[in-house]
C-alpha positions as a LaTeX table, in Angstrom:
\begin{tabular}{lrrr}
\hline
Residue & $x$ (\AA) & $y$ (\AA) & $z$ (\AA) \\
\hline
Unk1 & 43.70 & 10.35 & $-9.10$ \\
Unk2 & 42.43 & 7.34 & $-7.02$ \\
Unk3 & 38.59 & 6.50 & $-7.58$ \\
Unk4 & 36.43 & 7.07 & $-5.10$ \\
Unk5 & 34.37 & 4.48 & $-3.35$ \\
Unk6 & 31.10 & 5.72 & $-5.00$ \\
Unk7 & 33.09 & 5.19 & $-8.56$ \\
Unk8 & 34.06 & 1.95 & $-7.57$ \\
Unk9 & 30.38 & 0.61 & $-6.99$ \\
Unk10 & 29.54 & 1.81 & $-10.38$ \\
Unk11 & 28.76 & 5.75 & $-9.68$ \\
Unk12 & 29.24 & 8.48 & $-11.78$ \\
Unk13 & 29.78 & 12.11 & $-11.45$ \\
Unk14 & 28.88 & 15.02 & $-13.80$ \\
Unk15 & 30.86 & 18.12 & $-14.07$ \\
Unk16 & 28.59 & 21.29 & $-13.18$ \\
Unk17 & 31.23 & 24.60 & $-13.28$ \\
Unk18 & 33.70 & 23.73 & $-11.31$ \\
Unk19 & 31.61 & 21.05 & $-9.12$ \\
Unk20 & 31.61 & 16.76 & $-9.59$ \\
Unk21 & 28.10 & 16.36 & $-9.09$ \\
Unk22 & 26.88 & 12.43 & $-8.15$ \\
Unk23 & 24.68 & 11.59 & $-10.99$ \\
Unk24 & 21.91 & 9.39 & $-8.91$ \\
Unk25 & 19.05 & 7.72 & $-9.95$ \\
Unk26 & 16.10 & 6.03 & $-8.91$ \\
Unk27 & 16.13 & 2.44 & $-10.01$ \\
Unk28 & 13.44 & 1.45 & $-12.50$ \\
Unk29 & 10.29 & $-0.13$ & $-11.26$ \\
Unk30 & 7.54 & $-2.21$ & $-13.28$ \\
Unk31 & 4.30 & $-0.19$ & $-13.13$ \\
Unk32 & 1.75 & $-2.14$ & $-11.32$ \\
Unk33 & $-2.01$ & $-0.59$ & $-10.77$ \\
Unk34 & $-2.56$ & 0.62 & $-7.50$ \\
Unk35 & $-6.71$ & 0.48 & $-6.22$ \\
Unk36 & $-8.16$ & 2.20 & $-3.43$ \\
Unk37 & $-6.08$ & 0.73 & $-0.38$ \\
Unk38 & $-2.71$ & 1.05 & $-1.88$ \\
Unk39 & $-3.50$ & 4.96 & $-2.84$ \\
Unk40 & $-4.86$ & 5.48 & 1.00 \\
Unk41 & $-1.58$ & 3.46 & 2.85 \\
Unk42 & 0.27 & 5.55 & 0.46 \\
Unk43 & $-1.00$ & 8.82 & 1.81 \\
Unk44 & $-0.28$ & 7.37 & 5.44 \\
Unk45 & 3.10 & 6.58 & 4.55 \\
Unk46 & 4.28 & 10.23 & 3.18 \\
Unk47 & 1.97 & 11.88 & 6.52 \\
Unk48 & 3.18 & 9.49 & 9.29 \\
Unk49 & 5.92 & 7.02 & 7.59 \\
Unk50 & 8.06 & 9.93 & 6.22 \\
Unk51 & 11.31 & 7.82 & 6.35 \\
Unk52 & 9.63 & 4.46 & 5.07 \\
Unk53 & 8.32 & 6.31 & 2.12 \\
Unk54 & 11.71 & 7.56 & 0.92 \\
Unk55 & 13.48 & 3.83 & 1.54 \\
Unk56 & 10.81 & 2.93 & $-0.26$ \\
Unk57 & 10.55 & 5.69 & $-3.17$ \\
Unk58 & 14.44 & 5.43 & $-3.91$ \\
Unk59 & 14.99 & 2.02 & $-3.28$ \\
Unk60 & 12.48 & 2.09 & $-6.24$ \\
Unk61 & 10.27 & $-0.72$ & $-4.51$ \\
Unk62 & 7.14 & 1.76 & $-3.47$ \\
Unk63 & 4.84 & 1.13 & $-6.38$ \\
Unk64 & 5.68 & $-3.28$ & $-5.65$ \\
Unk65 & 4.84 & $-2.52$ & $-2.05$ \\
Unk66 & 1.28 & $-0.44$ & $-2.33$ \\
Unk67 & $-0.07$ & $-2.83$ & $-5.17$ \\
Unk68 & 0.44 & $-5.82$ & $-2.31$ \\
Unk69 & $-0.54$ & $-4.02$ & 0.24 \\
Unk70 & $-3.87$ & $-3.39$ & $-1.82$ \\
Unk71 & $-4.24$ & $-6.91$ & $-3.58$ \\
Unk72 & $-4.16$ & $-8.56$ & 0.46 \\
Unk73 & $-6.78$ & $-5.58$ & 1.43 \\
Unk74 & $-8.92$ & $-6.42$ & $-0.95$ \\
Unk75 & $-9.03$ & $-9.83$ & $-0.54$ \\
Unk76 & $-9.84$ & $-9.16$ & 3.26 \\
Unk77 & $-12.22$ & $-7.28$ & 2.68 \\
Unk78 & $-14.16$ & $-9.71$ & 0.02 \\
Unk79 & $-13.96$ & $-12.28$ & 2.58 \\
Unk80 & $-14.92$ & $-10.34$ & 5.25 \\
Unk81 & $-18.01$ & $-8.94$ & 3.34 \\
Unk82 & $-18.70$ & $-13.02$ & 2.54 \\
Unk83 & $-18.46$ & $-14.23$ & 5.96 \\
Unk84 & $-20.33$ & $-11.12$ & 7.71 \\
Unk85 & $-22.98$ & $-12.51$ & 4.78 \\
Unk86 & $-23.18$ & $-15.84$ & 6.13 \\
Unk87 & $-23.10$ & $-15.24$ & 9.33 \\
Unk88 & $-26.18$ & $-12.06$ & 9.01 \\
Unk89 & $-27.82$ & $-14.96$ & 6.54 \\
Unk90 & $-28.04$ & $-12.70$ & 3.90 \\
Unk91 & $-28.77$ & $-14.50$ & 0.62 \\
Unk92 & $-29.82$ & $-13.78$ & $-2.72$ \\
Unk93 & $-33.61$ & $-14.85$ & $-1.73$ \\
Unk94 & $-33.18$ & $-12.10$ & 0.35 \\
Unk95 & $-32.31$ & $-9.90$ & $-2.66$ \\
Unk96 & $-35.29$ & $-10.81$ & $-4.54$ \\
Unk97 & $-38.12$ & $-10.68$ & $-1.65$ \\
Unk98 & $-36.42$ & $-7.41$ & $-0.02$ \\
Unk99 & $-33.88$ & $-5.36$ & $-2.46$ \\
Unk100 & $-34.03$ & $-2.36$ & $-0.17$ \\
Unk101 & $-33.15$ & $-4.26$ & 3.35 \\
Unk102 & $-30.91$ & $-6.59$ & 1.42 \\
Unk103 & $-28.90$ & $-3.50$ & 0.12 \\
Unk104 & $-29.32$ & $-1.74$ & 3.51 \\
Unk105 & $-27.81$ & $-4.79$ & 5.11 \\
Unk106 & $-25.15$ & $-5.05$ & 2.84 \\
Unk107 & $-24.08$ & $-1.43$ & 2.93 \\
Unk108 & $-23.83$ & $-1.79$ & 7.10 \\
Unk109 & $-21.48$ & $-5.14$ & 6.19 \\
Unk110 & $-19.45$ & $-3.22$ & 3.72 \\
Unk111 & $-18.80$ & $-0.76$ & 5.98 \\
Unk112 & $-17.50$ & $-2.79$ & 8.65 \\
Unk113 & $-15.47$ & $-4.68$ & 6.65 \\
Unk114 & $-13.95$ & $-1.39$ & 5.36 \\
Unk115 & $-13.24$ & $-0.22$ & 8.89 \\
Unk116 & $-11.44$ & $-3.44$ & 10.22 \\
Unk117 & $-9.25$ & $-3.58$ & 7.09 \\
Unk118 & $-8.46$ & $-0.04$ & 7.70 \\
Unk119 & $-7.84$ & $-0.72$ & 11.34 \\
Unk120 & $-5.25$ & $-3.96$ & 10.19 \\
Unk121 & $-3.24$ & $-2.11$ & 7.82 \\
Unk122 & $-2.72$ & 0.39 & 10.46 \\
Unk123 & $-1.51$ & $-2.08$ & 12.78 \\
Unk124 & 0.28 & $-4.16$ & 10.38 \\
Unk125 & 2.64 & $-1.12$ & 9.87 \\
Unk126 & 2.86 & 0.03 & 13.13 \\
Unk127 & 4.15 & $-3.37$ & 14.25 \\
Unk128 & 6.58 & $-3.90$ & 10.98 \\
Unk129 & 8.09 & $-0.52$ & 11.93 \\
Unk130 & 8.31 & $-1.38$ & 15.97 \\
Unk131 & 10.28 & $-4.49$ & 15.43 \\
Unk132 & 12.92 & $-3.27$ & 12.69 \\
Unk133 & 13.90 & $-0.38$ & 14.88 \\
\hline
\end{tabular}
């Protein structure tokens, strides 16, 4: 019996009753730690993203994808936070003669930072997924 094209690239079947089965699976992936952005794009991309999450999950490149996606959030939002500092002039004399307005201040920075980095990987996404289509 002639092989089939899915035996020529290297598949395999498995024999269940009187069925040939494909025997698939998802290729290995190094395990990479995923923080807070990477677990909250994640959750956008299996509500919204449906089909980018499964190219993703079985092309077995998701876990590679949210741990960038969170290292270039977080540095955003660190430099965000720094230049919102400089620009609000809010120093570490300002920590020492006011630690309640300095960590009031901070908070309100924090906040916005964590807002427009929310905002950008939105966008970032929506755009990626505009222009492939």
């Amino acid at each position: 019996m002639a092989k089939t094209i899915f035996e020529e690239l290297g598949g395999k079947y498995e024999r269940q009753g009187n069925y040939l089965i494909p025997f698939l699976t998802v290729p290995a992936e190094e395990e990479q730690a995923i923080g807070t952005w990477g677990q909250r794009h994640l959750d956008y991309l299996k509500q919204y993203r449906r089909v980018t999450y499964t190219n993703l999950l079985t092309s077995g490149r998701l876990n590679t994808y949210l741990a960038d996606i969170d290292r270039q959030a977080q540095e955003r939002f660190e430099r965000l936070i720094e230049g919102m500092k400089q620009a609000q002039g809010i120093t570490e004399r300002l920590k020492e003669e006011n630690a309640l307005e300095w960590t009031g201040r901070l908070n309100n920075i924090r906040a916005c930072a964590r807002e427009i980095v929310n905002e950008e990987i939105s966008w970032i996404l929506n755009f990626s997924n505009s222009v492939s289509k």
